[in-house]
C-alpha positions in Angstrom: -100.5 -71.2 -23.7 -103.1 -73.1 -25.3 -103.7 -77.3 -24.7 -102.5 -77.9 -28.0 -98.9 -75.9 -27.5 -98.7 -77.9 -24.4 -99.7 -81.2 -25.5 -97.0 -80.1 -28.6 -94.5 -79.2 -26.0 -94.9 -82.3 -23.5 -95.3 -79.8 -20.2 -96.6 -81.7 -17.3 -97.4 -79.9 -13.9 -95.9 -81.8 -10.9 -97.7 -80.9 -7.6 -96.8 -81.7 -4.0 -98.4 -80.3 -0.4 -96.2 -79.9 2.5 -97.7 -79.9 6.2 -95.5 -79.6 9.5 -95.6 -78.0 12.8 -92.2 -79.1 13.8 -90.4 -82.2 13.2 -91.5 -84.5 11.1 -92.6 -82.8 7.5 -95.0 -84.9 5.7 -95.2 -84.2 2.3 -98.1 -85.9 -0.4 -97.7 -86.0 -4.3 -100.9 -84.7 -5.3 -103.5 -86.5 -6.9 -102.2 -90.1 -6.3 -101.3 -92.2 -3.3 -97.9 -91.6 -2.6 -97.1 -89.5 0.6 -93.4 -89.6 2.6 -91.9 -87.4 4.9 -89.1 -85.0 5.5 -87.0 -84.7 8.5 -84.0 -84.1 9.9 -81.2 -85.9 12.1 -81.6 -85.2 15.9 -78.1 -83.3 15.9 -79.7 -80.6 13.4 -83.4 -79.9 15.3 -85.7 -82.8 13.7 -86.5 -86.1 14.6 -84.5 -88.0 12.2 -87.7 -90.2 11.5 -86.8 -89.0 7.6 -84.5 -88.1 5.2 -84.1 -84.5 4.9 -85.0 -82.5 1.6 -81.8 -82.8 -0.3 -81.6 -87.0 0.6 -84.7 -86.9 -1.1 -83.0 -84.4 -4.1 -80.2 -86.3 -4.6 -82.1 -89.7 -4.9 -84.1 -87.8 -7.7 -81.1 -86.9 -9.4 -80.2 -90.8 -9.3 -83.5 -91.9 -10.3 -83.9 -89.2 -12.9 -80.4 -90.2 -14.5 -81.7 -94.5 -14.2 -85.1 -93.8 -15.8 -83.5 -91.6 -18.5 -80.9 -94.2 -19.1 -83.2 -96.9 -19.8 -85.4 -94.8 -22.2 -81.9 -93.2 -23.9 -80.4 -96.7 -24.4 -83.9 -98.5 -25.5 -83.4 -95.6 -28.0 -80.4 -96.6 -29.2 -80.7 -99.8 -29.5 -78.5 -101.1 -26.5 -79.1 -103.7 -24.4 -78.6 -102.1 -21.0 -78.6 -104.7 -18.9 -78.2 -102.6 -15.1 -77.5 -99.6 -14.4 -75.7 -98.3 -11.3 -75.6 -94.9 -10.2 -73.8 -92.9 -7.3 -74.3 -89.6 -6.9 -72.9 -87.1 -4.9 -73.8 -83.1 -4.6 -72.0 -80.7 -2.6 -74.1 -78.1 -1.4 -73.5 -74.4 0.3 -75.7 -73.9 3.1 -74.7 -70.4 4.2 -78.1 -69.3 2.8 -79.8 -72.3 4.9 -78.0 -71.3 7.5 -78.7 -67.2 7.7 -75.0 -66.7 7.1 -75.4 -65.5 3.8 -79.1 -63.4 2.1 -80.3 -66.4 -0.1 -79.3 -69.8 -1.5 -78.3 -68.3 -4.7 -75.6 -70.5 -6.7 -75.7 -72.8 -3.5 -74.9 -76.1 -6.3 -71.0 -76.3 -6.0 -70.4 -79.9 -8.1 -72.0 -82.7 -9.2 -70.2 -86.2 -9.2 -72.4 -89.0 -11.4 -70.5 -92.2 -11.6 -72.9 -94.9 -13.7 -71.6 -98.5 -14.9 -73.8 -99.8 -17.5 -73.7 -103.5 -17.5 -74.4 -105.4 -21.4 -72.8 -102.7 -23.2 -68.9 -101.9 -24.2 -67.1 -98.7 -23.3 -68.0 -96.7 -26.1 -71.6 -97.0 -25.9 -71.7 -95.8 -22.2 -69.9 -93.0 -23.1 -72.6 -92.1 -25.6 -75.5 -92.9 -23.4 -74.1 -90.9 -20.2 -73.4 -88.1 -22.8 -77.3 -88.3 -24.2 -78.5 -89.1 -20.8 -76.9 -85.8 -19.2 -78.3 -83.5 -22.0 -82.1 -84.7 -21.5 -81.9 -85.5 -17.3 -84.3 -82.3 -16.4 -82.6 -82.3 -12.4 -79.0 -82.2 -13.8 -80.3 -79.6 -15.9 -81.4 -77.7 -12.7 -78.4 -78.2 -11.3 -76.3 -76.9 -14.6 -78.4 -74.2 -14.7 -77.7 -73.3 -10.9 -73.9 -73.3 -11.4 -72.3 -76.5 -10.5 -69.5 -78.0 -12.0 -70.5 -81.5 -13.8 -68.2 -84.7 -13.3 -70.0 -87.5 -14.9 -68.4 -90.8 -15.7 -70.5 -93.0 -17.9 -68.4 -96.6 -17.9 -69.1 -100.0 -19.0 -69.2 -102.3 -16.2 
């Protein structure tokens, strides 16, 4: 694909490198200055110095949905005053685990309760609807299998 085609199709390359021999993971976002860690809680073999890799999965899923909500409603003209997001993702780990051959269709539901504050009922139901279509990590998630509850309300 040429630089044109992907300068056309907006593709960006996200990079990150992962180094651990044992507990803690520590993980850096190359090519800029952010680095954090992975762990685990003591009860499951880490250190618990970290959240573990789907902490950090679901909080993308929240910030993914918050950053897409504030382009979506700037789009729309609505004045979004805050946004609040819970998000909850239940996860099969047989494949984590060795009880089962891979992860496959692991995603079993998705629960995304937003309240958007300066805007009425209607217009949050628009905005979670838009906001769900574009949010690439829900997409993922879609894509994987897992039932979608999402509740876009005026708050």
């Amino acid at each position: 694909m040429s630089d044109t085609a992907n300068t056309e199709h907006h593709v960006e390359t996200f990079k990150a490198t992962a180094h651990g021999s044992g507990w803690p993971t520590a993980v850096a976002i190359t090519d800029t200055e952010w680095k954090f860690q992975v762990d685990e809680p003591e009860e499951d073999g880490g250190s618990n110095s970290g959240p573990n890799p789907m902490h950090h999965f679901v909080a993308s899923l929240a910030g993914c949905q918050n950053e897409q909500a504030q382009v979506v409603a700037e789009e729309l003209g609505f004045e979004a005053k805050q946004v609040a997001i819970t998000v909850e993702v239940a996860l099969n780990l047989d494949g984590f685990m060795g009880a089962a051959d891979n992860s496959e269709g692991c995603f079993q539901r998705v629960r995304l309760d937003a309240v958007v504050a300066g805007i009425d009922a209607s217009q949050a139901a628009e905005l979670g609807k838009r906001v769900d279509a574009r949010c690439p990590i829900l997409s993922v998630l879609r894509s994987g299998g897992a039932t979608i509850e999402s509740n876009w309300t005026a708050g």
